[in-house]
N, C-alpha and C positions, 0 to 999 in steps of 0.2 A: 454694111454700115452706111447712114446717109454721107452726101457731099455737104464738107463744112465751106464755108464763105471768110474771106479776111474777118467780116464782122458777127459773125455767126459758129464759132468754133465750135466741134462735136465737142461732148463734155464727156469726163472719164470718169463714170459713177460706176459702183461694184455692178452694177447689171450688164454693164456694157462689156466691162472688164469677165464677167462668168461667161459670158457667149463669145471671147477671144480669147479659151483660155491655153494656158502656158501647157510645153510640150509635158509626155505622161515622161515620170520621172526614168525610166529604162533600170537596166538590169545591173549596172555596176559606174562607177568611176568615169569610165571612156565612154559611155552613149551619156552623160552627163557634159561634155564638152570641157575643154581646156581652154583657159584663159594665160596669158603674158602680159604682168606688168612691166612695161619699164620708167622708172621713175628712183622716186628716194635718193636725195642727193644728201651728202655725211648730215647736217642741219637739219632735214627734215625726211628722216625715212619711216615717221611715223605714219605720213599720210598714203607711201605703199601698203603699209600695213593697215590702215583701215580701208581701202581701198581692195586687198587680196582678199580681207574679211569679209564683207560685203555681197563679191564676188562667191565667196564659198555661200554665205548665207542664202544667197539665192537659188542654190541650188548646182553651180556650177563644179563638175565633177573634181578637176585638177587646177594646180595654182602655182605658176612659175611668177616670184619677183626678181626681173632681174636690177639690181641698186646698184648706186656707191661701193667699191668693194673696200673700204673702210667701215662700211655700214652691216655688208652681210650675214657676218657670223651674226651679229645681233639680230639683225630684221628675222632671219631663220630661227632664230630664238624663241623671239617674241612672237609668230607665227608659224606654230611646229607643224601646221596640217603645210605649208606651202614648201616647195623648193625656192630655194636663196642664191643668186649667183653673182659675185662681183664684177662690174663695169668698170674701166678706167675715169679715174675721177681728177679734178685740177688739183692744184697745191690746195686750195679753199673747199674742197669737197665736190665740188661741181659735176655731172657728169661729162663727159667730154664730145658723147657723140661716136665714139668710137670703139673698135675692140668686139663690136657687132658680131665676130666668128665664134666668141664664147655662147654665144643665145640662136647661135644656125638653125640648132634642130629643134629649141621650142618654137622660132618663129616659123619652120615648115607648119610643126603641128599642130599650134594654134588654133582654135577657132576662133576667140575674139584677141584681139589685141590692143591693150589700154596703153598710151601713150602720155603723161602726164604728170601724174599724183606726185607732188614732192619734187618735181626740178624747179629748179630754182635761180635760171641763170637762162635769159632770152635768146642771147646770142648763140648758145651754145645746144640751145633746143631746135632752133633751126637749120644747126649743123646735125642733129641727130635725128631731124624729120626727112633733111637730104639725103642721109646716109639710108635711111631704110625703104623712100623711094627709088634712090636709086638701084640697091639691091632689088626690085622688084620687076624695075624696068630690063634690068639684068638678066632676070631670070622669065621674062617673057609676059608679066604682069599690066595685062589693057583693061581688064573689066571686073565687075563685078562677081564675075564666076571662080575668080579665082583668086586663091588667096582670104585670111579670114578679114573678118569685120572689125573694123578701125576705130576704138572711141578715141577719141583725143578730148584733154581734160587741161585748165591752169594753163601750162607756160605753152605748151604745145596748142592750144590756140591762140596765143601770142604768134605763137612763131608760121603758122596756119598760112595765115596772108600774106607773110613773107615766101611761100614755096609753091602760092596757086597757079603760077605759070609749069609747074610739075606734076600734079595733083592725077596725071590721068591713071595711072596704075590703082588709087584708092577711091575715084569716081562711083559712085554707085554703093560704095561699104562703107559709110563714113557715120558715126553718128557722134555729134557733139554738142559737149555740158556744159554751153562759155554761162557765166553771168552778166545782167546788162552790160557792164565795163567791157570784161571779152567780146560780150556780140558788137556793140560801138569798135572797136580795135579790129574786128572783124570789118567791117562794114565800113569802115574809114570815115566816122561821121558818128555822131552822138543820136542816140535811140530818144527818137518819142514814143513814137507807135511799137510797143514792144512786138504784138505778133505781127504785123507787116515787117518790122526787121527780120524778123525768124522766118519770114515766108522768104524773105529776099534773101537770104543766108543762106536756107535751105536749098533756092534755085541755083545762086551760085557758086554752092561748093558742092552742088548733087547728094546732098547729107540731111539728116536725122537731126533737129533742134532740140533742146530742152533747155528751158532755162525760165527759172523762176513763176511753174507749174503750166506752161505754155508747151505744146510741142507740136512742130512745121516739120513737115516732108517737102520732099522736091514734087517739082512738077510732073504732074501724075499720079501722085500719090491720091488715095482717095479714102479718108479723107484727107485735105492738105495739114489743116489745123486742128488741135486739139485743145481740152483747156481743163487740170486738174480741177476737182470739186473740195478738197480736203487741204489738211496743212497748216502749219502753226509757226509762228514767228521767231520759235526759235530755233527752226531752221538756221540762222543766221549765227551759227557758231562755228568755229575753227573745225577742219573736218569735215565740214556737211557734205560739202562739194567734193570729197574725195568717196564718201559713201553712196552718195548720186551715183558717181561715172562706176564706180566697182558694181554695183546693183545691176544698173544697165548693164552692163559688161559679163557679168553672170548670167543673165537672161538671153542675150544675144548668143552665148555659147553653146546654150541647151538647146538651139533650135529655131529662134524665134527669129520674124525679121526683125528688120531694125525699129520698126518701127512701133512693132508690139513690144521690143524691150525698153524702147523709151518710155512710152506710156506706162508700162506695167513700172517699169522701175521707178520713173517719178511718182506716182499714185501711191505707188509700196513705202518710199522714202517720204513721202507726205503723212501718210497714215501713222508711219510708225510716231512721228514729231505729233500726232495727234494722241496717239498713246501715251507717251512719253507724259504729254503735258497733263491729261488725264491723274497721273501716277505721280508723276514730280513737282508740278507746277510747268504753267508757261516759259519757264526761263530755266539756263542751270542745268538741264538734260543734254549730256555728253552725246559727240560726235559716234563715239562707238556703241552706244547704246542704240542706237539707229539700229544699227545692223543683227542686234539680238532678237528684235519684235520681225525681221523678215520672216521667219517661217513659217512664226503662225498666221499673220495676217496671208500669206500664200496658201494655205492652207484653209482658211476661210472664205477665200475667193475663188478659189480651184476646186470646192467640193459644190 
């Protein structure tokens, strides 16, 4: 692929995307990759579940959420293909950060692991981004080779910046879906230049950007920048951004670097809101509706 420029971003049009295409889909479940949500706090464990959704729609073999354990039995409910595991939560539902022994052996197995969708409480998502780097650091966790791939999503980029002096165990496997607000909270400074913040983002957190059809790698990466061609405005409803990071997250499990499940996932979740709008109107097209247009349009690009 050519080298893109701050001002000069490679663009993500379906030709570019059929000559990067996604891994062959393999023989069963387990060469399809495992994904681990943790997220869904009592108030909002809708956005694991569209998020776990997403995640399967992409193609992603297995689907552990672990929530609220107030929430579980429901969230398992209401997505019968996923496993459901209760988290210690506060009086207010919150997740606590804690109790991590109950999800030991999804996070050995993992390959991608989504941090994010549905917490709802700052403080305590950066006791629980602690909590899982330090378990890593623990277990002997310095690089990139080991260990799966990190999205982090919503509060868990909040709390991001608060743990960058920890950050070396997930260096190199990071990919994350802030939008401008997040990337500014990231960056400690309000965004003009969106892709130069995402290029600076992406240098100093060693990670995978996306945000609002934009996607920066870190240094070295080649290309740096990226820039969606498709997409439609209503994007911009409750949800999106949990179908974004689960897309990515699905994509990253079956194989992909990180940087092809950025692209391909943003492209995917752009398109589909261009379907949608096609079908429904500009406005009005639900957040989960997303996630039903991934196969085929994967399947249009992949053949």
């Amino acid at each position: 692929m050519p080298v893109s420029t701050r001002s000069e971003p490679t663009l993500v049009t379906p030709s570019l995307l059929r000559d990067w295409p996604l891994p062959a889909p393999g023989d069963d479940k387990y060469s399809r990759g495992a994904v681990l949500v943790i997220g869904g706090a009592r108030a909002t464990p809708g956005a694991a579940i569209l998020a776990g959704t997403a995640a399967l729609r992409a193609g992603a073999g297995k689907i552990t959420l672990a929530v609220a354990e107030s929430a579980a039995v429901q969230v398992g409910v209401a997505l019968p293909e996923c496993g459901s595991i209760g988290l210690p939560e506060t009086a207010a539902g919150s997740l606590t950060g804690e109790g991590l022994d109950r999800i030991s052996t999804y996070l050995e197995r993992a390959d991608t692991l989504l941090v994010g969708p549905g917490l709802d409480d700052l403080d305590l998502a950066e006791t629980l981004l602690r909590t899982l780097l330090e378990r890593e650091e623990a277990d002997g966790g310095t690089n990139a080779d080991r260990g799966p791939a990190v999205v982090l999503d919503a509060y868990a980029l909040g709390a991001l910046a608060k743990v960058q002096n920890r950050l070396e165990p997930w260096r190199g496997r990071l990919i994350l879906t802030p939008n401008p607000t997040e990337a500014g909270i990231l960056l400690g400074k309000d965004v003009d230049d969106l892709p130069a913040a995402l290029l600076d983002i992406a240098r100093r957190f060693d990670a995978v950007v996306s945000c609002q059809g934009f996607i920066a790698g870190p240094e070295g990466t080649e290309p740096e920048l990226w820039k969606i061609t498709t997409g439609y405005g209503g994007l911009g409803t409750s949800g999106s951004g949990d179908v974004l990071a689960g897309a990515v997250a699905g994509l990253r499990a079956r194989g992909t670097s990180n940087a092809q499940a950025a692209c391909w996932g943003t492209h995917l979740h752009a398109a589909a809101a261009d379907r949608l709008a096609s079908k429904l109107g500009p406005l009005g097209f639900l957040a989960r509706e997303l996630a039903d247009q991934l196969p085929a349009l994967m399947l249009e690009l992949n053949t």
